[in-house]
N, C-alpha and C positions, 0 to 999 in steps of 0.2 A: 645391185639396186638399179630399177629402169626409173628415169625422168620422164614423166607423161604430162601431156594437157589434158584435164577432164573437160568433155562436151555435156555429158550428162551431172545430174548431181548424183554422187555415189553414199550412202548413208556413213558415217564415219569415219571418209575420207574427204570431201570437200563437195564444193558447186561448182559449176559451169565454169571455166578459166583458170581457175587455180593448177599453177603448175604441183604435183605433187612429185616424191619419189617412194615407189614402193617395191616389193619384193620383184623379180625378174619372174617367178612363175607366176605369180598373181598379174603382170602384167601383162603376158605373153598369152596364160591361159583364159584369161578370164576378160580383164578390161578392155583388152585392144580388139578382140575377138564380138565381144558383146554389141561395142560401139560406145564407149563409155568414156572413152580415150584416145588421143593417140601422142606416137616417138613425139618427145621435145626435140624441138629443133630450132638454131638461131633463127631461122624466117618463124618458129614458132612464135615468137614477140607479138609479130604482128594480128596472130590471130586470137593472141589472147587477149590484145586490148578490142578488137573485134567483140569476142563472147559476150565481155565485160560490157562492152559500150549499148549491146542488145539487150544484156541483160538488164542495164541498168536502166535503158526506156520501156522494157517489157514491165519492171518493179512500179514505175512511177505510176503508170494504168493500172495495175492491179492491188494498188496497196487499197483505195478503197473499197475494192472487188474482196479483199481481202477480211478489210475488218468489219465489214457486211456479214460475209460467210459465219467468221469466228461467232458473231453476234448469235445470229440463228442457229447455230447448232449448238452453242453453249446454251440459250435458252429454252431448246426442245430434245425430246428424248426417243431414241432412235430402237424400235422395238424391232427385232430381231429371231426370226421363228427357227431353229436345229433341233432336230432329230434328239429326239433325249427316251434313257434308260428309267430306269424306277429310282425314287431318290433324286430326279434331280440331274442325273450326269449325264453326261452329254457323250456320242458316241465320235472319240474325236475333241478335236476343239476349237476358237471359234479363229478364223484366219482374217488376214486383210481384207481380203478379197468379197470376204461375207458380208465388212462391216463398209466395205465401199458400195457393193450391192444392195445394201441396206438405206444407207444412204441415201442413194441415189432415187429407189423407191420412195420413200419419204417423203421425198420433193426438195430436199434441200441444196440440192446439186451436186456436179459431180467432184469425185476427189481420185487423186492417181490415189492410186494403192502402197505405193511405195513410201507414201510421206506419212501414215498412216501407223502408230507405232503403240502395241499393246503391250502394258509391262509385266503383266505377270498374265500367262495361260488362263486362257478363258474357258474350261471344263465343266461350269456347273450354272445350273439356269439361274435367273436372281439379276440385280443389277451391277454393272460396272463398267470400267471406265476406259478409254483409248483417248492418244493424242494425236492430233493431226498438226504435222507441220507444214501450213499455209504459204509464207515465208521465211527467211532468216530470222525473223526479229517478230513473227507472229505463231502462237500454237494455239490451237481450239482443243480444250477439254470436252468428248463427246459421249456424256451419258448411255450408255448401251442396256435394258430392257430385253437380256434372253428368255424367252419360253421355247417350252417345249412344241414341237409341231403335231399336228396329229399324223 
């Protein structure tokens, strides 16, 4: 097992300063490599109360940047044009990337893709639903609108 600092937030593994420990290949291959991470180390103390103390002045600006966003995108519905078969189905299905692009046409602003979290396969045109998480302590439920394109 490797000890790391996350720089990034990793999806069910932590946010930004949280010392974790995870598998040595997952560490070696993936996190440290990515930029996700890096070796814990005793001087690593000091950078973690660092991430932390950035983070912690970046949250305070954005929390009503936040509950802004959640507002407008729970109350508007985010239509979204794919490629679809006879029936309804879609060739493929619908990714993050679609629904941040979508988004962000829209007008409602932009969202990483990463925080951006579909629970069940979006295969078939019709409406449904994605969450976006905003901050630790905020998710926007975001109505999605697939049709078909021509």
């Amino acid at each position: 097992m490797s000890k790391l600092i996350l720089t990034h937030e990793v999806t069910g593994l932590g946010t930004p300063g949280d010392v974790v420990e995870v598998k040595n290949g997952y560490a070696r291959n993936y996190l440290i490599p990515q930029g996700f991470a890096v070796a814990w180390s005793r001087g690593g103390a000091k950078q973690v109360e660092q991430i932390k103390a950035a983070r912690a002045a970046r949250e305070l600006a954005t929390l009503e940047e936040a509950q802004s966003l959640k507002a407008s995108l729970e109350s508007n519905t985010v239509k979204l044009a794919v490629k679809a078969g006879a029936e309804g189905r879609l060739f493929g299905s619908v990714k993050t990337v679609d629904v941040a692009e979508a988004v962000k046409a829209a007008g409602l602003g932009e969202i990483d893709r990463r925080k951006i979290e579909i629970p069940t396969p979006i295969k078939s045109v019709g409406t449904h639903e994605a969450t976006v998480r905003l901050r630790e302590d905020i998710s926007a439920t975001i109505t999605l609108q697939v049709v078909a394109s021509k």
